[in-house]
TIDREN-218997 format. One line per 5 residues: number of its first residue (from 1); their letters; for each residue x, y, z of N, C-alpha, C. Coordinates in pm, whole numbers, plus 50000, padded with zeros to 5 digits. Example, Ala and Ser with C-alpha at 12.3 -4.5 7.8 and 13.67 -1.06 7.14 Angstrom:
BEGIN
1	AS	51319 49431 50780 51230 49550 50780 51320 49670 50780 ~ 51285 49775 50708 51367 49894 50714 51290 50003 50787
//
This chain:
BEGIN
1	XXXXX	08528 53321 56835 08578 53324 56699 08465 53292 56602 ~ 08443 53333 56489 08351 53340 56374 08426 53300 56243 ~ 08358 53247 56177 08386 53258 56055 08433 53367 55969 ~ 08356 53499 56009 08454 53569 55898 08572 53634 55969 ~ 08625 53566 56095 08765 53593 56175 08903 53494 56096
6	XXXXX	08822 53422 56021 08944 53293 55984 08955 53336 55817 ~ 09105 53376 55819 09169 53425 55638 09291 53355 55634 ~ 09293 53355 55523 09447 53297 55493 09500 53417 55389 ~ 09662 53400 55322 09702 53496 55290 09664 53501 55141 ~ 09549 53434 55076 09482 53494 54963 09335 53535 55054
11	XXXXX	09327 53598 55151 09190 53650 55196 09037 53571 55207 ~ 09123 53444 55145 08969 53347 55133 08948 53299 55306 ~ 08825 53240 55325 08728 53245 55420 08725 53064 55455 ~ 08584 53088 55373 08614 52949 55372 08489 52900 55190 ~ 08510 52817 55149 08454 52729 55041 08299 52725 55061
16	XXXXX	08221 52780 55029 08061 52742 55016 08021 52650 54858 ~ 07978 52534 54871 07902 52492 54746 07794 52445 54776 ~ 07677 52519 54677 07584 52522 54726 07512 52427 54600 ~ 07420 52380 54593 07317 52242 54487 07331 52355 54416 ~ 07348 52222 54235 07289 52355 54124 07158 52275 54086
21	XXXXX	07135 52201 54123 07011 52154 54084 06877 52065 54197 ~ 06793 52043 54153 06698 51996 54225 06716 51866 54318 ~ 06749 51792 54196 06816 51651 54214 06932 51672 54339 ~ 07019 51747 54285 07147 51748 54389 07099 51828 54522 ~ 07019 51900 54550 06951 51933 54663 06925 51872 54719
26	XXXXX	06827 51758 54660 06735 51668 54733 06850 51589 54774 ~ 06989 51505 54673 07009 51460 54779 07119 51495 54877 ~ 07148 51647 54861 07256 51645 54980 07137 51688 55116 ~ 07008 51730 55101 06917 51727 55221 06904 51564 55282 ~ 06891 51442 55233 06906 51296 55287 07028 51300 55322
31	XXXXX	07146 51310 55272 07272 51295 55387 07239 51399 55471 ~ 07225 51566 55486 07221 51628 55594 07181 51531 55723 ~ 07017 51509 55684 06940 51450 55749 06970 51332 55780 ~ 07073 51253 55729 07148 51100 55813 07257 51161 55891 ~ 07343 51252 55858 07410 51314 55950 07319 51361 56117
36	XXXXX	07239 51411 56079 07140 51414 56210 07119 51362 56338 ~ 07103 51239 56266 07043 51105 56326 07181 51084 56492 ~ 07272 51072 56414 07376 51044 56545 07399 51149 56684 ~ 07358 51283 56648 07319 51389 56694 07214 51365 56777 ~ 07071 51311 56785 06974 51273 56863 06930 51390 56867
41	XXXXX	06864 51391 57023 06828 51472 57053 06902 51582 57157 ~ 07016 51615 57107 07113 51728 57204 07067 51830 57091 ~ 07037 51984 57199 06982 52071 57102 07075 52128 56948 ~ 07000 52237 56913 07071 52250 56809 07229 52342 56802 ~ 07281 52353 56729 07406 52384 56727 07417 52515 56628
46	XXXXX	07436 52649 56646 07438 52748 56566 07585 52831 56506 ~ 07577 52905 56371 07672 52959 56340 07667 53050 56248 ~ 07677 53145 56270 07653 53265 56184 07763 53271 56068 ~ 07731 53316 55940 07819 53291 55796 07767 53336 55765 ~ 07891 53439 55631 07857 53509 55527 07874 53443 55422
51	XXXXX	07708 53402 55361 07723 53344 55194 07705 53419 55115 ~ 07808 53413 55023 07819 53477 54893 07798 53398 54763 ~ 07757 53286 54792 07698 53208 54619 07574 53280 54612 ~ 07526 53276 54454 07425 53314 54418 07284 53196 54416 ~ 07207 53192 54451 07099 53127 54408 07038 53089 54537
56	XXXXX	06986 52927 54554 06895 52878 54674 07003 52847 54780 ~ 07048 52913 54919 07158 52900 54959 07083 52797 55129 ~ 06982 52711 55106 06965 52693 55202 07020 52606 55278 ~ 07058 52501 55244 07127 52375 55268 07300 52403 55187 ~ 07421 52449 55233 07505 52426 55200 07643 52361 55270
61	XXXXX	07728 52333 55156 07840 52270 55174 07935 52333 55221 ~ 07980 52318 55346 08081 52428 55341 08297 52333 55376 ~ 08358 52419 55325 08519 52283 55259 08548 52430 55301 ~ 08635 52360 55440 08766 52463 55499 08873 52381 55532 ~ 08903 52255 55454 09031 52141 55426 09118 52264 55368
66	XXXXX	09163 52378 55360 09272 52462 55275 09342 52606 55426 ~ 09259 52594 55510 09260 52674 55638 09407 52681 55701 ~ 09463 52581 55716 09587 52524 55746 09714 52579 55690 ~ 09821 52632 55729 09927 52630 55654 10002 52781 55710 ~ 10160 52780 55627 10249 52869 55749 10220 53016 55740
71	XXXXX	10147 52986 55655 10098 53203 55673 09911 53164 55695 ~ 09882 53105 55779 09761 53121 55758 09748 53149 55939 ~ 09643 53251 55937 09609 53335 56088 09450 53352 56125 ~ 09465 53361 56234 09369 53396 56350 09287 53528 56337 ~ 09233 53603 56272 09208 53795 56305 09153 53777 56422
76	XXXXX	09106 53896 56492 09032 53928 56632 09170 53921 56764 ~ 09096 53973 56878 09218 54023 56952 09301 53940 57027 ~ 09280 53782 57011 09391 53666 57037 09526 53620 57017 ~ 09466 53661 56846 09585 53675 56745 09679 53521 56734 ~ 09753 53546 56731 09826 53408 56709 09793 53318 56842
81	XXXXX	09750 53366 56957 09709 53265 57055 09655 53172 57047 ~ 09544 53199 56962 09430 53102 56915 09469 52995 56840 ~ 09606 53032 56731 09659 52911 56709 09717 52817 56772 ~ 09763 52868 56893 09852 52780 57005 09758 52709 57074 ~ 09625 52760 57113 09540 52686 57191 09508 52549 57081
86	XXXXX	09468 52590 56920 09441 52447 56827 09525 52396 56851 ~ 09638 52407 56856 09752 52317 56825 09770 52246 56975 ~ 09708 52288 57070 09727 52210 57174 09610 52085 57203 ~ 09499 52132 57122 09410 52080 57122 09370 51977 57033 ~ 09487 51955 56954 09461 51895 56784 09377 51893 56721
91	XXXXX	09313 52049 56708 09244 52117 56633 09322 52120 56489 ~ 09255 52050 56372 09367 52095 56279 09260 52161 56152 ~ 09107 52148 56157 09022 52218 56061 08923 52260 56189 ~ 08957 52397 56213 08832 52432 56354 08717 52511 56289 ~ 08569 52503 56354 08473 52514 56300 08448 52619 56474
96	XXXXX	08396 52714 56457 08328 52778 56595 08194 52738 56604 ~ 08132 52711 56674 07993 52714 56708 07913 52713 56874 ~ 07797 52757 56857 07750 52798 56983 07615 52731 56985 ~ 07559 52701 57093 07444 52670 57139 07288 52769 57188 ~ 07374 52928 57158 07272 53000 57172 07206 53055 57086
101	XXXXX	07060 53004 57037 06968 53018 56949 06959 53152 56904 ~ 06973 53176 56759 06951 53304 56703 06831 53392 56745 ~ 06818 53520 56791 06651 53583 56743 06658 53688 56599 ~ 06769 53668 56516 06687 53721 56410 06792 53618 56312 ~ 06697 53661 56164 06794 53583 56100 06926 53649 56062
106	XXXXX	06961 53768 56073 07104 53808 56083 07227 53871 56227 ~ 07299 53811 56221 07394 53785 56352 07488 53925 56306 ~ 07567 53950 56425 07692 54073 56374 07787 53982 56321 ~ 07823 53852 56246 07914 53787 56167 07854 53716 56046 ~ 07738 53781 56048 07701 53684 55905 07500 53648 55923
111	XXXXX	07514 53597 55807 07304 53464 55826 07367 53355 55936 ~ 07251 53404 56028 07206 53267 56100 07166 53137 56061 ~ 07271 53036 56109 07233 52913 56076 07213 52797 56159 ~ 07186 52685 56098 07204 52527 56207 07311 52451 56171 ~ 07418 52463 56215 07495 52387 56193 07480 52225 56209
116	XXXXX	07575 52169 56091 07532 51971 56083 07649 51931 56074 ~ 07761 51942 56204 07838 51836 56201 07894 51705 56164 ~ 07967 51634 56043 08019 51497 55987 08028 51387 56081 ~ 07938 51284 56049 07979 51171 56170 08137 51179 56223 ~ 08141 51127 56354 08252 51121 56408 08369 51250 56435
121	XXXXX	08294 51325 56407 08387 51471 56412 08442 51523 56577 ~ 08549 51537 56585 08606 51577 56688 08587 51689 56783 ~ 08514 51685 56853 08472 51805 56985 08549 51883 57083 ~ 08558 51998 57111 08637 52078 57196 08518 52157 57279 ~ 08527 52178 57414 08496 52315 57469 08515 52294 57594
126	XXXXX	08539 52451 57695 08607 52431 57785 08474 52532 57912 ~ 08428 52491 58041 08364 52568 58095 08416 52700 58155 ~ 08535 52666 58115 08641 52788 58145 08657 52927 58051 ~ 08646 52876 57930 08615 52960 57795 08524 52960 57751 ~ 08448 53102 57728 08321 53139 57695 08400 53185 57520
131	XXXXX	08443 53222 57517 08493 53304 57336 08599 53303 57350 ~ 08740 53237 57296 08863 53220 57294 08893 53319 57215 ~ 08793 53433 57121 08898 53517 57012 08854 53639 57135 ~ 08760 53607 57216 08677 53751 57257 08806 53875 57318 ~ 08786 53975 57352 08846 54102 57370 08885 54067 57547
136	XXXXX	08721 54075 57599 08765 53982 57765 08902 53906 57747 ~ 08905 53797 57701 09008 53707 57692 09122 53744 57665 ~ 09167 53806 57555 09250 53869 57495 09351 54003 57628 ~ 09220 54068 57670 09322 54112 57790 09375 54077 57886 ~ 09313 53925 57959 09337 53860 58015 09479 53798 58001
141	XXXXX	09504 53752 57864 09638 53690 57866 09749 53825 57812 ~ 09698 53936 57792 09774 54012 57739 09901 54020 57785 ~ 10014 53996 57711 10187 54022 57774 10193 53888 57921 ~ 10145 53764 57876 10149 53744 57945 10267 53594 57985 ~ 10297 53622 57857 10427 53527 57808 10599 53616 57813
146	XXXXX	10570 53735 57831 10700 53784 57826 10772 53877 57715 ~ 10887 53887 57716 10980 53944 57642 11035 53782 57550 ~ 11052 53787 57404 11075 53666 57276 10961 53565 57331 ~ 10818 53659 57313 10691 53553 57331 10719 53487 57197 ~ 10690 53349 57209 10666 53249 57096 10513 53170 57139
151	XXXXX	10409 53161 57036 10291 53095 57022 10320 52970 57131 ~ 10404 52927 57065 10402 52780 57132 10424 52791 57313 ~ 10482 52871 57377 10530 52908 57460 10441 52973 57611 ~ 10322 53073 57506 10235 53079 57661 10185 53005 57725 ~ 10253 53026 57884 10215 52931 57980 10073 52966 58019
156	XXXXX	09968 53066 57976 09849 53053 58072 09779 53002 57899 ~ 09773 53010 57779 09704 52901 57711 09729 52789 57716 ~ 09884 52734 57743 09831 52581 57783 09741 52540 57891 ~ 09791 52624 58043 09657 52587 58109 09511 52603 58129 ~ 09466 52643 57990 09344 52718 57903 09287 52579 57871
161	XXXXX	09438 52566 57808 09419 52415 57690 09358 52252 57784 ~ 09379 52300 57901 09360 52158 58008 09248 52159 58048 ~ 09151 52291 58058 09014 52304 58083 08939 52272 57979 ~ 08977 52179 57848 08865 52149 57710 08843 52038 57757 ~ 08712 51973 57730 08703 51872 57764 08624 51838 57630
166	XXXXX	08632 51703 57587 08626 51629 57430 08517 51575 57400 ~ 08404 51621 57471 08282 51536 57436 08204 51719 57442 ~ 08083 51671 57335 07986 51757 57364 07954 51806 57470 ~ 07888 51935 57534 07794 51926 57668 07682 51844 57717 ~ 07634 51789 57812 07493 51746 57781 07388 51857 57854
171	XXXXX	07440 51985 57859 07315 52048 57915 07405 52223 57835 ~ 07261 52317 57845 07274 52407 57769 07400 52485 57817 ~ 07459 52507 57745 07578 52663 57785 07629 52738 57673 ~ 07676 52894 57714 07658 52975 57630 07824 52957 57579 ~ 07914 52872 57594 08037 52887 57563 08039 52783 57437
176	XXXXX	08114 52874 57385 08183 52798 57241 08185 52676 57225 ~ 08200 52587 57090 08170 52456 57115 08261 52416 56992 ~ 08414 52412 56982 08492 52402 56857 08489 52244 56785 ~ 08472 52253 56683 08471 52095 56607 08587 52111 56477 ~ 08617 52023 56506 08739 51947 56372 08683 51864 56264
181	XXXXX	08622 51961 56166 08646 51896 56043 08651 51982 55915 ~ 08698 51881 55822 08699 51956 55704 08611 52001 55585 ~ 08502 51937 55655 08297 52009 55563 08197 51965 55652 ~ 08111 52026 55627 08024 52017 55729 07924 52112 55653 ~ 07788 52102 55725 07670 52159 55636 07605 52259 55723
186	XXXXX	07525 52382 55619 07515 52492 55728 07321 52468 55683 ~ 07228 52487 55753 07113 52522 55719 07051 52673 55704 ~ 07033 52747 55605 07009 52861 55617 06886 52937 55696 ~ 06866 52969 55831 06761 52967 55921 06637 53038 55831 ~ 06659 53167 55749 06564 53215 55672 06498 53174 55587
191	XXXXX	06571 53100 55468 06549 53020 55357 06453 52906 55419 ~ 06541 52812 55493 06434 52673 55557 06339 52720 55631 ~ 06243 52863 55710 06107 52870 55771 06058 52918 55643 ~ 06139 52992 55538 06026 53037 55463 05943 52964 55304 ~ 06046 52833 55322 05979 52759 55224 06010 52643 55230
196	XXXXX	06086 52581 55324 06134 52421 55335 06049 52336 55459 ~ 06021 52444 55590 05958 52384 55694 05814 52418 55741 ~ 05778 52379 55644 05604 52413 55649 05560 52526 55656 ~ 05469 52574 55620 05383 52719 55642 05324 52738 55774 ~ 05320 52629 55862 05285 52651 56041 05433 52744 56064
201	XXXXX	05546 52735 56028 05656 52758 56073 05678 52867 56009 ~ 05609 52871 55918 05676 53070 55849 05593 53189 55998 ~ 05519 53161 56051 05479 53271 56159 05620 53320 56209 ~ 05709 53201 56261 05835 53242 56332 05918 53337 56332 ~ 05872 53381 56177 05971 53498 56156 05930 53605 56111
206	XXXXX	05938 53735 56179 05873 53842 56249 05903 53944 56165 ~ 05832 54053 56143 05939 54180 56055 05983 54287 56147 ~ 06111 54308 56142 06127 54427 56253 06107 54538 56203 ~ 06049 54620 56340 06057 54788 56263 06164 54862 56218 ~ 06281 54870 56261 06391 54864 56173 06492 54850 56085
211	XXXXX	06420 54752 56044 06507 54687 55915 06434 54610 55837 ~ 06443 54613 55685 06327 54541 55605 06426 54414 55592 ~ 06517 54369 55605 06606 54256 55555 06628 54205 55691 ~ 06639 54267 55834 06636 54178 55962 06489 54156 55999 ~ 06512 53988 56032 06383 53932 56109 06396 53889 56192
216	XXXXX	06306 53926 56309 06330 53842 56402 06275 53718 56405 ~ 06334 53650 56492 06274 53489 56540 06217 53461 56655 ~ 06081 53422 56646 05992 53384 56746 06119 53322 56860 ~ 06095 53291 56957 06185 53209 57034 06138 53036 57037 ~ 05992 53099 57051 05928 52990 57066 05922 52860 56968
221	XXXXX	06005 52914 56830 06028 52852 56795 06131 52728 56782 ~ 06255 52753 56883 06350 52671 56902 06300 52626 57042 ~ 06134 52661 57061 06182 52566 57239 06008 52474 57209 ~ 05947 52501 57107 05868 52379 57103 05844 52338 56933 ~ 05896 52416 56804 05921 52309 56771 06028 52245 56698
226	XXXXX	06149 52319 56670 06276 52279 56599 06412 52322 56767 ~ 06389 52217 56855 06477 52237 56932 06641 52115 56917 ~ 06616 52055 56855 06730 51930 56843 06698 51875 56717 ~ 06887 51781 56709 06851 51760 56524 06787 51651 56547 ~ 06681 51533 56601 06574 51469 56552 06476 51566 56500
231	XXXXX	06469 51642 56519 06328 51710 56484 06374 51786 56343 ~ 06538 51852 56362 06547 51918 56207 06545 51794 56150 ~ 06608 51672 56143 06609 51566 56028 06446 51532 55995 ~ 06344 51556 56114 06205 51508 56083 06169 51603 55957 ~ 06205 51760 56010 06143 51855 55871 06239 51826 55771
236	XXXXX	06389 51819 55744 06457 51777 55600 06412 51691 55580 ~ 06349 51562 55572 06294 51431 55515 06143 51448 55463 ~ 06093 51523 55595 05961 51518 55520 05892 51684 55461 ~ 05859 51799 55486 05847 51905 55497 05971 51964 55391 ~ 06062 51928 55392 06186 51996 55297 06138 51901 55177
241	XXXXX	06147 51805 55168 06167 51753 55063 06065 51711 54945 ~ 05948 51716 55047 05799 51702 54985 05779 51855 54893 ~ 05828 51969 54930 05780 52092 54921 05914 52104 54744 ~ 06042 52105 54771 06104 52032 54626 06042 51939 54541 ~ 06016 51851 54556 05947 51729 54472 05838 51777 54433
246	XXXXX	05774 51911 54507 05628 51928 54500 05709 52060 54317 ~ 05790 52083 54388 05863 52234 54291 05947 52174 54145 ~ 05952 52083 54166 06035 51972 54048 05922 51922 53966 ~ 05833 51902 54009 05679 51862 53922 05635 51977 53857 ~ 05634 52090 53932 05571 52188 53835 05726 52266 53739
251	XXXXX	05800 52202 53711 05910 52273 53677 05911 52137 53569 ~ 05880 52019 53556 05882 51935 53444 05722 51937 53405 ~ 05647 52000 53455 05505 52033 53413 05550 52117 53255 ~ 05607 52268 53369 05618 52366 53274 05733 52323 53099 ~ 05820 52239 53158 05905 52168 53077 05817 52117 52902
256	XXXXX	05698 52044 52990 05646 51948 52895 05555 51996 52799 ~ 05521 52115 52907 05389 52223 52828 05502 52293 52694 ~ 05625 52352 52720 05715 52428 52655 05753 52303 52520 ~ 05771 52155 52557 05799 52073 52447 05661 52067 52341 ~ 05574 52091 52402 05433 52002 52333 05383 52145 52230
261	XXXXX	05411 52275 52280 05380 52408 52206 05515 52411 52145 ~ 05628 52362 52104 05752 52325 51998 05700 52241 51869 ~ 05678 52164 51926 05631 52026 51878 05506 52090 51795 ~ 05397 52175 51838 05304 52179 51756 05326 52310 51630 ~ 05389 52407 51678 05463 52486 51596 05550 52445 51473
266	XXXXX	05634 52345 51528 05683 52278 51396 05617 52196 51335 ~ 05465 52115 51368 05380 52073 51229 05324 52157 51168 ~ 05263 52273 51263 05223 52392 51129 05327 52447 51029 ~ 05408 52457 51051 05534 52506 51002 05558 52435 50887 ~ 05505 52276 50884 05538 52189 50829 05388 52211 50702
//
């Protein structure tokens, strides 16, 4: 399941707010980056999303607290299953995410990102389920509840539902990794190599011969040097934030130069 699989019956997605200013950048990058910290070193966590705000979309907010409710559905070929499996799971704001590292910065559901999970946020995944919306799956349980199927009722998603187990993985796998909450922060993989995580780190991203807007991604870059969130919180603290502060100086530079040629215009004037 993906993000742009989850609508409700005004078609909305989910809530992106993204910094309108420098200040508010800088500091929703220090909470990202304390969010981090509890994370350690288990690798990183990915999720492809379509942003539609306008401006610096690298670090955003994303509020799917509105997801919930009696006309709100599942798309992809599960269909209402997928709600029966949350609901068994007390999934009540589900977030999809995966552990397998992007190679370009655009996915078939959206920009590649790093997902930053809210302290204490609630974990699902099952070694049994690789993609709960996937098509595989979907035929698998197909008709498999009967004649007056009710959600609540299929007997092979509850025993779906008994193979999740509630803690993170501690070793790599390619299956889904569902979390419960209601915001959580996305890192934009393109935006942060090409101006937040140093200029050693812009090599990473490659131009393909097919596409001027897809890039690929070194690999090598998620296996020596942004492999787990200690290391993203090392570049948001220092490398992200130095490189803003560095962009906020010349932006009250240009500020002061614009007051002081005011200022001298109106004594000639005078």
């Amino acid at each position: 399941m993906r993000a742009s699989e989850l609508i409700t019956e005004q078609g909305v997605v989910e809530a992106e707010n993204r910094a309108n200013t420098v200040e508010h950048l800088l500091n929703r990058i220090n909470v990202a980056a304390k969010l981090c910290d509890p994370m350690g070193d288990h690798p990183l966590l990915f999720r492809d999303f379509k942003v539609k705000v306008q401006g610096n979309t690298v670090l955003n907010k994303i509020s799917n607290d509105y997801l919930r409710g009696p006309y709100n559905v599942l798309a992809g070929p599960a269909g209402a299953k997928q709600w029966q499996l949350l609901e068994l799971l007390d999934i009540k704001y589900p977030v999809f995410t995966k552990m397998i590292r992007p190679d370009s910065n655009r996915g078939p559901f959206g920009d590649a990102h790093i997902f930053i999970p809210p302290s204490g946020s609630q974990v699902r995944w099952s070694p049994r389920v690789k993609d709960f919306g996937s098509q595989r799956l979907a035929e698998e349980l197909k008709g498999s509840a009967g004649p007056g199927w009710e959600p609540a009722n299929d007997p092979q998603v509850n025993e779906l539902a008994k193979t999740y187990l509630r803690e993170l993985p501690d070793t790599y796998t390619d299956h889904e990794i569902i979390f419960d909450c209601k915001t959580y922060y996305l890192v934009e993989i393109q935006t942060f190599l090409q101006d937040f995580a140093g200029k050693a780190n812009k090599e990473f991203l490659e131009k393909s011969r097919y596409s001027n807007v897809k890039l690929k991604i070194n690999p090598e870059l998620f296996n020596a040097r942004i492999s787990n969130y200690n290391q993203l919180a090392w570049y948001l603290r220092n490398t992200a934030t130095k490189f803003l502060e560095y962009y906020q100086s010349k932006v009250d530079q240009a500020d002061a130069q614009i007051a002081t040629q005011k200022h001298t215009t109106n004594q000639e004037e005078k």
